[in-house]
C-alpha positions in Angstrom: 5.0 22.4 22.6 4.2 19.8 20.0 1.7 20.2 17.5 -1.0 17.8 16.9 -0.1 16.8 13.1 3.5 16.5 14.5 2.3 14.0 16.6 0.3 12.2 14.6 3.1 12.1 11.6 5.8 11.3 14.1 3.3 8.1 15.2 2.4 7.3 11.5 5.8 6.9 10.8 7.1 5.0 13.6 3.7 2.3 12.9 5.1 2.5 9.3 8.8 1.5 10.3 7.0 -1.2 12.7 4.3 -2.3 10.3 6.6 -2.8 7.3 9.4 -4.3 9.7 6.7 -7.0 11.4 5.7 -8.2 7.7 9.0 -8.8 6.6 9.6 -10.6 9.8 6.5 -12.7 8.6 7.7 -13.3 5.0 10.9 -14.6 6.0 9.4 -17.1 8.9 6.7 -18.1 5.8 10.0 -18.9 4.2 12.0 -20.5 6.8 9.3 -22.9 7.7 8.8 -24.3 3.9 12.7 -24.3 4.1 13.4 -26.3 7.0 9.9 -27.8 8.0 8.3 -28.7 4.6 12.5 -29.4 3.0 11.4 -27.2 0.1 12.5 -23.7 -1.2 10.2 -21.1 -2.6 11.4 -19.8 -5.9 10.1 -16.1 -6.1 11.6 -15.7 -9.6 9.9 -18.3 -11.1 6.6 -17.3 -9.7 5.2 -13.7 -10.3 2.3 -14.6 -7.3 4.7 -15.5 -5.4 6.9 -12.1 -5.7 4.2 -10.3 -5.8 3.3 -12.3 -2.5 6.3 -11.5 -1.2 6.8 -7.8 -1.7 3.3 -6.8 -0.7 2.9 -8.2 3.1 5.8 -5.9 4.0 4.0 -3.3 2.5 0.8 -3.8 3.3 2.2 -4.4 7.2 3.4 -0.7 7.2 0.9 1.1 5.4 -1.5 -0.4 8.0 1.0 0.2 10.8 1.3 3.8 9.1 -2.7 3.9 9.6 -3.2 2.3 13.3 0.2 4.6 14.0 -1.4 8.2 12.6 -4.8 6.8 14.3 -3.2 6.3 17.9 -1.1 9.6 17.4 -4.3 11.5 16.8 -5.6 11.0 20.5 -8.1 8.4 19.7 
């Protein structure tokens, strides 16, 4: 038998692995299509926004997949 909280961390980290996975999927299509689309590269190490752009949506993706995933593992 499976505890509640086991559930709910087991969930939490699966929507983290997901969350953070489905914003670096975004990032690099972002960077793909101003690649190939608009001809030009983005420069992340001339541009702090830019990094900072960059490193955070995959973040952000699994701490709110983290979130929804501890949320749906809870029974709600």
């Amino acid at each position: 038998m499976t505890s509640t909280a086991s559930k709910k961390a087991g969930a939490a980290l699966v929507g983290f692995l997901v969350g953070g996975a489905a914003g670096f999927v975004l990032t690099e299509t972002i960077a793909i299509f101003f690649h190939f689309v608009l001809d030009t590269t983005l420069d992340v190490e001339g541009n702090g926004a830019l990094l900072a752009l960059f490193a955070g949506v995959p973040l952000l993706g699994a701490v709110v997949g983290a979130l929804i995933g501890a949320r749906a593992g809870s029974g709600r």
